[in-house]
C-alpha positions in Angstrom: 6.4 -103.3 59.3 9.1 -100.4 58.8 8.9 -101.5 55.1 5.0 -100.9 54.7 5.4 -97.6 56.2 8.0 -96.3 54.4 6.4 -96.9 51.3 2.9 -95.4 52.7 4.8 -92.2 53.1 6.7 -92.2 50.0 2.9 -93.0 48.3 1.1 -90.3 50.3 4.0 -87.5 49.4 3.9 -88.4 45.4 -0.1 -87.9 45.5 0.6 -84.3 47.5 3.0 -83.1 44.7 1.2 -84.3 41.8 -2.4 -82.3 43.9 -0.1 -79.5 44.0 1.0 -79.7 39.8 -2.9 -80.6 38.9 -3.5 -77.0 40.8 -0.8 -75.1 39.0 -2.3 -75.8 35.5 -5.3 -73.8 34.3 -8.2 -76.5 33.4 -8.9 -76.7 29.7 -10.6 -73.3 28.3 -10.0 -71.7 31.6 -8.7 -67.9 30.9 -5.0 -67.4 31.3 -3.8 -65.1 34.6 -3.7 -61.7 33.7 -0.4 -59.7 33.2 0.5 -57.7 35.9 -0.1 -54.0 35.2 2.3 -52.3 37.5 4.5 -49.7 35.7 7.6 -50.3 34.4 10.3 -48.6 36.5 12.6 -48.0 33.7 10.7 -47.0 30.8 12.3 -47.1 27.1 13.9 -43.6 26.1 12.6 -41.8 23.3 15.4 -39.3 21.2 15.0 -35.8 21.0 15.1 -36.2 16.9 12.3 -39.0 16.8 9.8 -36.3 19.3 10.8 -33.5 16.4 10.2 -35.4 13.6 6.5 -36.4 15.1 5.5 -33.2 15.3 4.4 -30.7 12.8 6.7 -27.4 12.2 5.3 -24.1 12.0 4.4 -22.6 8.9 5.6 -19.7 9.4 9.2 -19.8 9.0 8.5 -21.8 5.8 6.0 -19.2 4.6 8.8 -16.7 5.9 11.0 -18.1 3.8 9.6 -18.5 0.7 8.4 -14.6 1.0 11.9 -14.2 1.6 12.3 -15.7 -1.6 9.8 -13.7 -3.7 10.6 -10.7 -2.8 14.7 -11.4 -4.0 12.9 -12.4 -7.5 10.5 -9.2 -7.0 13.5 -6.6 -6.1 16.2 -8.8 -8.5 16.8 -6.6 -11.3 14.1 -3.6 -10.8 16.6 -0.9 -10.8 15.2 2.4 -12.2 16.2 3.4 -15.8 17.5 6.9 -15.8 15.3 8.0 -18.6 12.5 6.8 -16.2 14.0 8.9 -13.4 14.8 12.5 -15.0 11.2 12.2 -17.0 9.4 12.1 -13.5 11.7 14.6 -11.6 11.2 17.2 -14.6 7.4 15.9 -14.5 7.5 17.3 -10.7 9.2 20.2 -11.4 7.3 21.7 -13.8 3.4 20.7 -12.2 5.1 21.7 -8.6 5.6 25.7 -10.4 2.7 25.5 -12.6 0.2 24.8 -9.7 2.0 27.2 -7.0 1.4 29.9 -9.8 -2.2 29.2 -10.2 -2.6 29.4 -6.4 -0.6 32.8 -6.0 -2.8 33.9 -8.8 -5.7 33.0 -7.9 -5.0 34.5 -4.7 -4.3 37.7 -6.2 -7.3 37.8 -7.9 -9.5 37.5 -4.4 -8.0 41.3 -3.7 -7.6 42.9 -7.4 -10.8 41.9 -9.1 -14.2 43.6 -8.5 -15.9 40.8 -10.6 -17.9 38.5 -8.2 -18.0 35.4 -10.6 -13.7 35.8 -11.1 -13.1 35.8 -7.6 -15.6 32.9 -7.0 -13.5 31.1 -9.8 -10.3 32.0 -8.3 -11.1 30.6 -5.1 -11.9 27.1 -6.8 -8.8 27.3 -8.2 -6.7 28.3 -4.7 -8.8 25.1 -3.8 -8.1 22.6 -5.9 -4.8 23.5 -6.8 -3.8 23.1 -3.4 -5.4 19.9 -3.2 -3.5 18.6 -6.5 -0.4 20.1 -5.3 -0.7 18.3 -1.7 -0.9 15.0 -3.7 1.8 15.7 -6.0 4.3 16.1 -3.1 3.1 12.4 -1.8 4.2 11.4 -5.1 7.6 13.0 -5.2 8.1 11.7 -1.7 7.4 8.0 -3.0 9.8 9.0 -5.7 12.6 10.6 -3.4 12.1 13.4 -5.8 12.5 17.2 -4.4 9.6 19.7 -4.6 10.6 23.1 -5.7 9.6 26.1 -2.8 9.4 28.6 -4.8 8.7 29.9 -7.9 10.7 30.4 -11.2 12.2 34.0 -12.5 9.7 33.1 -15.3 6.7 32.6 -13.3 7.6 34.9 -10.5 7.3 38.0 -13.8 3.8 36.6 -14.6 2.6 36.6 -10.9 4.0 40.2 -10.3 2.4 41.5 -14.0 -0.8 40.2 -12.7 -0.3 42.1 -9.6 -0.5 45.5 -11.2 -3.5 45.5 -12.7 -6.9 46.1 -11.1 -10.7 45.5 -11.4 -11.6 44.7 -15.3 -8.0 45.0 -16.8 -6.5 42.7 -14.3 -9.9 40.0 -14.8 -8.8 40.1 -18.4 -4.9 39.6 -18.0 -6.4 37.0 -15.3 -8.6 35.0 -17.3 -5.7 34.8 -20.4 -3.4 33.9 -18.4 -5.2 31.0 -17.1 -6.4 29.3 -20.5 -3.0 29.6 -21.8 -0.8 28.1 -18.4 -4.4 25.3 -18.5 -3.1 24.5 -22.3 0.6 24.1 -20.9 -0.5 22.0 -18.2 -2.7 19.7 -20.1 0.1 19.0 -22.0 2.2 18.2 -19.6 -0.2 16.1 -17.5 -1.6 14.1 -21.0 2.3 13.4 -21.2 2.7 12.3 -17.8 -0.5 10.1 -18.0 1.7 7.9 -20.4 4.5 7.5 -18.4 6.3 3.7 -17.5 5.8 5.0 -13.4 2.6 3.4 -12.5 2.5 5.9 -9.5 2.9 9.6 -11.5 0.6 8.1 -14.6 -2.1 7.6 -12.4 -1.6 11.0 -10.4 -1.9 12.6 -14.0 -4.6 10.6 -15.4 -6.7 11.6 -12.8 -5.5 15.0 -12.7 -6.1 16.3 -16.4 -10.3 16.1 -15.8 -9.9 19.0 -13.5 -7.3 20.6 -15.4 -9.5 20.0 -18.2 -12.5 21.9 -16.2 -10.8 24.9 -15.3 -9.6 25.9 -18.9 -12.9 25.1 -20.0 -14.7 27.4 -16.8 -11.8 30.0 -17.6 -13.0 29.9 -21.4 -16.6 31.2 -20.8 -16.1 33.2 -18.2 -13.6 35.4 -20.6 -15.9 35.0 -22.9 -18.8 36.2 -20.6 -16.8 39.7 -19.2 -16.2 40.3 -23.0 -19.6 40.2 -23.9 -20.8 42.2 -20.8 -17.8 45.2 -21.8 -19.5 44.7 -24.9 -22.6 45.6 -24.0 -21.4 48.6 -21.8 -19.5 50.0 -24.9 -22.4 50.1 -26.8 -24.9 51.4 -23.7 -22.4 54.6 -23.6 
């Protein structure tokens, strides 16, 4: 009898393990158990250099340095011919006097001239030579070129001849003296306008229509006071 029982319980205990083995394996086309999503403690490390690499660099240093670049090819070799330099500080010079006469003149001519239309004139001139003389300083200052302050012995004689004359002999000395510094400066400017500096071509090209104007304006009204003396002449 022992026998029969102890091969009931050996029977009894190979069907519990081979319940519990049937129960552990998924049934055909059953879906798999999922993963287990719980994070991973020690997560892999990622270098410095591979984050870098992944993410875009700034333009601006590389724009940076390529201006950097340019402007050693711009500035490499750009050093200013001497011929260059003394034709543009002599350029200065000489407009600087020239229009600082025209103003003292014209200035002159607002107290020694009884003629309405010559002091009318004279204050254009005060004006725009002023105007054209402001602009000519910007360009010596661009240039590191000096501006004279005063006038020449040469200039200073014709300003102080002027000034002894008054009402129709000084409008005559006036008016001369005007067409014949106009024909200097024209000259000079038309000279300038042709000039390798980009900066004191364009100053005189865009000067010499005025210059232009007021040796033209200086013309007829000479021409004007001589016809009205003229007429005078012949009235007494």
């Amino acid at each position: 009898m022992r026998s029969i029982y102890r091969a009931l319980a050996v029977g009894t205990t190979g069907v519990i393990l081979c319940a519990a083995a049937v129960g552990q394996t998924p049934a055909p086309g059953a879906a798999p158990p999922p993963a287990s999503t719980a994070p991973n403690p020690h997560p892999a490390h990622t270098s410095t250099s591979e984050t870098d690499e992944s993410i875009p660099k700034s333009s601006g240093a590389a724009a940076a340095s390529t201006t950097e670049r340019g402007n050693l090819k711009e500035t490499a070799g750009t050093d200013p011919d001497p011929a260059s330099v003394r034709a543009v500080t002599d350029f200065v010079t000489r407009a600087s006097i020239d229009g600082m006469t025209e103003v003292q003149m014209g200035r002159l001519a607002l107290t020694n001239s009884r003629s309405d239309q010559v002091r009318q004139f004279a204050e254009q001139m005060v004006s725009d030579h002023d105007a054209s003389d402001a602009k000519l300083a910007a360009v010596a200052s661009m240039k590191n070129v000096s501006v004279p302050k005063q006038l020449d012995a040469d200039h200073q004689g014709m300003v102080q001849t002027l000034k002894a004359k008054q009402g129709p002999a000084f409008d005559a000395a006036y008016l001369n003296q005007l067409i014949t510094a106009h024909t200097h400066s024209i000259a000079l400017y038309t000279t300038a306008a042709g000039q390798s500096d980009s900066e004191v071509a364009a100053y005189a090209y865009r000067t010499l229509p005025t210059l232009k104007s007021h040796k033209q304006m200086a013309e007829s009204l000479r021409a004007s006071n001589k016809s009205a003396a003229a007429g005078a002449a012949k009235g007494s």
